[in-house]
N, CA and C atoms as a LAMMPS dump frame, in Angstrom:
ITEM: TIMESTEP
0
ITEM: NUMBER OF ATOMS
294
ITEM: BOX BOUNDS ff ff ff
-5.0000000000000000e+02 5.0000000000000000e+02
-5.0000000000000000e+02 5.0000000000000000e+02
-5.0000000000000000e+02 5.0000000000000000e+02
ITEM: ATOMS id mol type element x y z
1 1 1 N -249.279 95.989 -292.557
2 1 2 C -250.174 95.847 -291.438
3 1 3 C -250.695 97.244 -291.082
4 2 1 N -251.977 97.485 -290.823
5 2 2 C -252.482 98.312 -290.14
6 2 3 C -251.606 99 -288.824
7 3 1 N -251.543 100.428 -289.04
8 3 2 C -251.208 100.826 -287.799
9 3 3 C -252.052 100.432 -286.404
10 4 1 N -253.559 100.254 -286.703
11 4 2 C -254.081 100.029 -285.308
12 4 3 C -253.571 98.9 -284.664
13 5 1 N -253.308 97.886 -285.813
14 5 2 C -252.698 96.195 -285.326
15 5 3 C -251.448 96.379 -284.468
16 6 1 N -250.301 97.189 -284.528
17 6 2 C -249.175 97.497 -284.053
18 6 3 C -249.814 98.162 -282.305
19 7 1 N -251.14 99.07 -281.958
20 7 2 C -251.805 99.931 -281.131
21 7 3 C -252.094 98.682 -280.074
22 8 1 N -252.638 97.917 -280.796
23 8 2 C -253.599 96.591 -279.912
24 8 3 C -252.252 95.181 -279.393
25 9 1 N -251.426 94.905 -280.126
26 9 2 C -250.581 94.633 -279.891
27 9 3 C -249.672 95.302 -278.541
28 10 1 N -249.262 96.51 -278.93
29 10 2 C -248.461 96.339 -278.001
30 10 3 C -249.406 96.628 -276.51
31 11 1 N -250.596 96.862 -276.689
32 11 2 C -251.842 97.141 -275.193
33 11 3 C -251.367 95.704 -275.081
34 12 1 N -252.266 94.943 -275.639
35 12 2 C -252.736 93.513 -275.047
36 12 3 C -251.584 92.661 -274.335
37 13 1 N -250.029 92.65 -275.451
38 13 2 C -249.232 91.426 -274.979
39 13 3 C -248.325 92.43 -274.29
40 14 1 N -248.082 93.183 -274.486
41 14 2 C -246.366 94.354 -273.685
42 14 3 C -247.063 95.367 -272.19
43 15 1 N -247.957 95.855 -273.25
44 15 2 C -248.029 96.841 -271.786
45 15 3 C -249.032 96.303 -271.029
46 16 1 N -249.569 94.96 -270.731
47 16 2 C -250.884 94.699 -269.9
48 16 3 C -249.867 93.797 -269.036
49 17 1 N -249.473 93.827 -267.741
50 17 2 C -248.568 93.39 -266.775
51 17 3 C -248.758 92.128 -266.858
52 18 1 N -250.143 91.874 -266.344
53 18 2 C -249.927 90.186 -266.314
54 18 3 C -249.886 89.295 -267.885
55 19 1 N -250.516 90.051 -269.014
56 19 2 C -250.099 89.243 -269.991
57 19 3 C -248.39 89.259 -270.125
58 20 1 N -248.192 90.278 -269.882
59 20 2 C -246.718 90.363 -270.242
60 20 3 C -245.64 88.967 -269.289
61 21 1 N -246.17 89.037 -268.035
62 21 2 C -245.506 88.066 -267.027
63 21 3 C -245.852 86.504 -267.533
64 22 1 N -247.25 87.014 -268.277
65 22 2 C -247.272 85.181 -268.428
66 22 3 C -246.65 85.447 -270.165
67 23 1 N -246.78 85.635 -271.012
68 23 2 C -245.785 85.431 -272.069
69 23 3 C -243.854 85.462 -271.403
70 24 1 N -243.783 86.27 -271.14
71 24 2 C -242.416 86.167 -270.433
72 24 3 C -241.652 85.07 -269.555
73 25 1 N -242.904 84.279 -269.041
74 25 2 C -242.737 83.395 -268.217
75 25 3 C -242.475 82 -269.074
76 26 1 N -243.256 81.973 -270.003
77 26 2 C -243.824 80.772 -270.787
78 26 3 C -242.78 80.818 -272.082
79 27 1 N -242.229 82.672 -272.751
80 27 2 C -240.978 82.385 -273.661
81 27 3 C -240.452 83.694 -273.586
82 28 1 N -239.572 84.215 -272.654
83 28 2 C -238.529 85.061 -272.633
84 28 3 C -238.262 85.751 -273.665
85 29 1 N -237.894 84.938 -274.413
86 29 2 C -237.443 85.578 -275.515
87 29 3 C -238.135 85.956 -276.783
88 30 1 N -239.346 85.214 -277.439
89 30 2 C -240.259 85.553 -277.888
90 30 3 C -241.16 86.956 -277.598
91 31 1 N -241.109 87.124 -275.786
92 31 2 C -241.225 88.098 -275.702
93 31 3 C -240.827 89.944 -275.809
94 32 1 N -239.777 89.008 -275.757
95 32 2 C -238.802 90.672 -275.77
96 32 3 C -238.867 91.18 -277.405
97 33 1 N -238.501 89.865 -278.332
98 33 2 C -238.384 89.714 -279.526
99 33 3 C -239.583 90.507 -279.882
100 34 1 N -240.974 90.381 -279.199
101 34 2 C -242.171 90.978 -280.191
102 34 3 C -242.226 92.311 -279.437
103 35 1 N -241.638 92.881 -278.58
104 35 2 C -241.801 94.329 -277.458
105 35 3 C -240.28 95.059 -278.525
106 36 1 N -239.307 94.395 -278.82
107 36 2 C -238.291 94.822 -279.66
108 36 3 C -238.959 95.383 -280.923
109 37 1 N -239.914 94.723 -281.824
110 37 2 C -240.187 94.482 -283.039
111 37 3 C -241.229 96.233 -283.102
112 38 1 N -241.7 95.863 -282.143
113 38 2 C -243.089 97.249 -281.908
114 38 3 C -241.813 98.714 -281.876
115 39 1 N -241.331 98.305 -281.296
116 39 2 C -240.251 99.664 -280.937
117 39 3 C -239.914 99.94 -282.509
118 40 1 N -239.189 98.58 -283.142
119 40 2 C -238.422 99.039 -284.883
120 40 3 C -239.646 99.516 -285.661
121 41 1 N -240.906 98.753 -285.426
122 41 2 C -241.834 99.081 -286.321
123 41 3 C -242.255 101.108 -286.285
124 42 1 N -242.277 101.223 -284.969
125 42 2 C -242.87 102.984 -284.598
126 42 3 C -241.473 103.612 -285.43
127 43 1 N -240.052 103.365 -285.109
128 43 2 C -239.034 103.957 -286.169
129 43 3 C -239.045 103.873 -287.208
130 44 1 N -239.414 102.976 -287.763
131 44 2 C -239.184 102.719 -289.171
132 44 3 C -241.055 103.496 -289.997
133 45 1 N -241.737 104.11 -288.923
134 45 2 C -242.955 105.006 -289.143
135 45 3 C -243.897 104.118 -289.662
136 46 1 N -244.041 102.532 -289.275
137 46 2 C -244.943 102.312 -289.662
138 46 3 C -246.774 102.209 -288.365
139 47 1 N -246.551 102.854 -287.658
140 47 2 C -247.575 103.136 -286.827
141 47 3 C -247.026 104.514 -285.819
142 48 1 N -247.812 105.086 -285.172
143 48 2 C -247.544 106.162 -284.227
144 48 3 C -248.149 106.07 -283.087
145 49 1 N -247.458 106.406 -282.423
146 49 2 C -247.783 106.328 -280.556
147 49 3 C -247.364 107.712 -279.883
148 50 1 N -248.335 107.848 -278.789
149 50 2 C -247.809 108.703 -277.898
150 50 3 C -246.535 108.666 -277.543
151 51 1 N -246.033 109.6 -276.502
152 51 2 C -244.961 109.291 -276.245
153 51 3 C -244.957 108.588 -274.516
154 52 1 N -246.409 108.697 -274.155
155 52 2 C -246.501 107.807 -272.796
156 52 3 C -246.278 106.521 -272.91
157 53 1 N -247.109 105.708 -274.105
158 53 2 C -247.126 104.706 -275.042
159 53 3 C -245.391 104.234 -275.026
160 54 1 N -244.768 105.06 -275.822
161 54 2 C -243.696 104.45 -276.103
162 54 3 C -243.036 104.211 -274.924
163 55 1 N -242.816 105.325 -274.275
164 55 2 C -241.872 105.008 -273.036
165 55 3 C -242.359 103.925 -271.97
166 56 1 N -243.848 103.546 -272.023
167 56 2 C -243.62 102.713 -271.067
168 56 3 C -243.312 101.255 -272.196
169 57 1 N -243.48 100.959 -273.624
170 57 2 C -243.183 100.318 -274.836
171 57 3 C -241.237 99.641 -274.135
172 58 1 N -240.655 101.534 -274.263
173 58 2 C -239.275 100.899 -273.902
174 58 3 C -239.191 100.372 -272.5
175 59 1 N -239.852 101.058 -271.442
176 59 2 C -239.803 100.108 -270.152
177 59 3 C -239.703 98.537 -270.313
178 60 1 N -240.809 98.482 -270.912
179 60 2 C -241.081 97.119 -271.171
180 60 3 C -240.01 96.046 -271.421
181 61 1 N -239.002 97.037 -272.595
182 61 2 C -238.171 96.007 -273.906
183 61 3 C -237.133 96.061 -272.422
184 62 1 N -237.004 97.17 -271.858
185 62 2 C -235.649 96.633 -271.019
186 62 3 C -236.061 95.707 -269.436
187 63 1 N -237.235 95.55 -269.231
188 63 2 C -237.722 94.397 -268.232
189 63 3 C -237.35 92.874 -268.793
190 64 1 N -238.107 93.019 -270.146
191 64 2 C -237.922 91.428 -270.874
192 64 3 C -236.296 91.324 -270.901
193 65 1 N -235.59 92.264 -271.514
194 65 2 C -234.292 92.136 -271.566
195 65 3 C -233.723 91.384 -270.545
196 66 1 N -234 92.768 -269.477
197 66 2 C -233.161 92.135 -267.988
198 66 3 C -233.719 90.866 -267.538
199 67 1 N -234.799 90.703 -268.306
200 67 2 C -235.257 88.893 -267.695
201 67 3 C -234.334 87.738 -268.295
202 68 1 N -234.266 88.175 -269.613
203 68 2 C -233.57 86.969 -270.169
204 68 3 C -231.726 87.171 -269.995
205 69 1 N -231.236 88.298 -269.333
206 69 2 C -229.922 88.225 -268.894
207 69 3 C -229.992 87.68 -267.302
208 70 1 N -231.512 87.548 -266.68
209 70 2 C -231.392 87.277 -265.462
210 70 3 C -230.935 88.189 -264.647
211 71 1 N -231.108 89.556 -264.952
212 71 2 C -230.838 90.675 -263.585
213 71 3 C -232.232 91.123 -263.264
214 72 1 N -232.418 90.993 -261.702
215 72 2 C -233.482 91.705 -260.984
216 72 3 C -234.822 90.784 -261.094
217 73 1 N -234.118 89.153 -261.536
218 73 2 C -235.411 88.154 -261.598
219 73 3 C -235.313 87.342 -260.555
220 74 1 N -236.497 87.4 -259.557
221 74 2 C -236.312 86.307 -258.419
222 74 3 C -236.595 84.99 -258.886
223 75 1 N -236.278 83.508 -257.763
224 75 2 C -236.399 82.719 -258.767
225 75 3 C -238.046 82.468 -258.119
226 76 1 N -238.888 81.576 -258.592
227 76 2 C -240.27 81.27 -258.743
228 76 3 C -239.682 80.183 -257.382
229 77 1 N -241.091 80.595 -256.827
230 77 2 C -240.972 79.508 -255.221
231 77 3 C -241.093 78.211 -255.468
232 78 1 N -241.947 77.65 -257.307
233 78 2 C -241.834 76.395 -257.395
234 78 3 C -240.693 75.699 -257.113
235 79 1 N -239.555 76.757 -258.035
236 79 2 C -237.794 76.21 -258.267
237 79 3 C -237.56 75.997 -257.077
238 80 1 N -237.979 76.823 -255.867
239 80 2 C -236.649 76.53 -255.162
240 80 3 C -236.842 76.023 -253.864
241 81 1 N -238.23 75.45 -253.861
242 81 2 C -239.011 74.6 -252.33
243 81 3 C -239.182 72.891 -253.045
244 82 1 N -239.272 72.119 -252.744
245 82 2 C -238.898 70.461 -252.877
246 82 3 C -240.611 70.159 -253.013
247 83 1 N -240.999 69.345 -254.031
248 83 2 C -242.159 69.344 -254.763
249 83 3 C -242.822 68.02 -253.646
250 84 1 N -243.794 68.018 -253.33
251 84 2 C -244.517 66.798 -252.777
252 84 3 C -244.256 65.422 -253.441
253 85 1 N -244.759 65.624 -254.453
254 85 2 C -244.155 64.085 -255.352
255 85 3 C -242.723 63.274 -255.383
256 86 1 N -241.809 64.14 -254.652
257 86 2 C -240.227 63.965 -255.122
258 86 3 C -239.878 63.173 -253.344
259 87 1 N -240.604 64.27 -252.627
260 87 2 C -240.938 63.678 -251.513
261 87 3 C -241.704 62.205 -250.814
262 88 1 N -242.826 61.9 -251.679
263 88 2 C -243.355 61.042 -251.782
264 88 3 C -242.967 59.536 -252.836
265 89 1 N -241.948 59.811 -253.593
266 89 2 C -241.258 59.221 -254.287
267 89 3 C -240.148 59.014 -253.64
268 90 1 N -239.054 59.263 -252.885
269 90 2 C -238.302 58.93 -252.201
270 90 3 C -238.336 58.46 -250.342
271 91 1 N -239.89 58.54 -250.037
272 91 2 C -240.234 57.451 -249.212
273 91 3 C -240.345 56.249 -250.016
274 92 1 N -241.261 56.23 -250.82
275 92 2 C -241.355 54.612 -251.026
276 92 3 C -239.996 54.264 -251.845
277 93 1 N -239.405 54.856 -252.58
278 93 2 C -238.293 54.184 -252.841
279 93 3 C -237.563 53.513 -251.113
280 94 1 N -237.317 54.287 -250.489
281 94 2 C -236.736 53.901 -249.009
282 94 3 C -237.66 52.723 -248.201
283 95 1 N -239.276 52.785 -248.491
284 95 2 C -239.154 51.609 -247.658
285 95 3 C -239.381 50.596 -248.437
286 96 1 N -239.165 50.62 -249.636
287 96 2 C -239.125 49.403 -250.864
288 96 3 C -238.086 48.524 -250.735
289 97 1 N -236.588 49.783 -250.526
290 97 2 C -235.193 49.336 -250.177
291 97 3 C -235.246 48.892 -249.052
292 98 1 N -235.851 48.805 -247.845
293 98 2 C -235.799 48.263 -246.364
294 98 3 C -236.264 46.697 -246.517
């Protein structure tokens, strides 16, 4: 692969915040997995980066990390407030049962 492919990669999906939150959101681990992969690829010399690049590269790998061990992740307000439908589904169950 082209070194630039490894350049655009890690811009677009790792270091651009909200792509990163919505891949992260949608597969944890896929994510970290491809922010991991960019890191082996710059060691193993097959592309080169700054070193602003990289370090915010490793920021990155240890955010996804700590996401998928679950340290320093709040939970999403969907999880943890009671959905309208569930609400509206257990009235009419109740006055079905009356």
């Amino acid at each position: 692969m082209a070194p630039w492919v490894y350049r655009e990669i890690t811009q677009t999906f790792v270091l651009d915040p909200a792509m990163r939150e919505r891949l992260a959101a949608l597969n944890p681990k896929a994510s970290a997995k491809v922010a991991n992969r960019l890191l082996e690829a710059y060691e193993r010399q097959y592309w080169d980066a700054d070193e602003a690049t990289l370090e915010a590269l490793r920021e990155s790998c240890e955010d996804l990390e700590d996401r998928l061990e679950g340290i320093g992740v709040e939970p999403s307000p969907a999880a943890t407030s009671v959905q309208p439908t569930a609400i509206a589904s257990s009235a009419i169950t109740k006055e079905m049962a009356a």
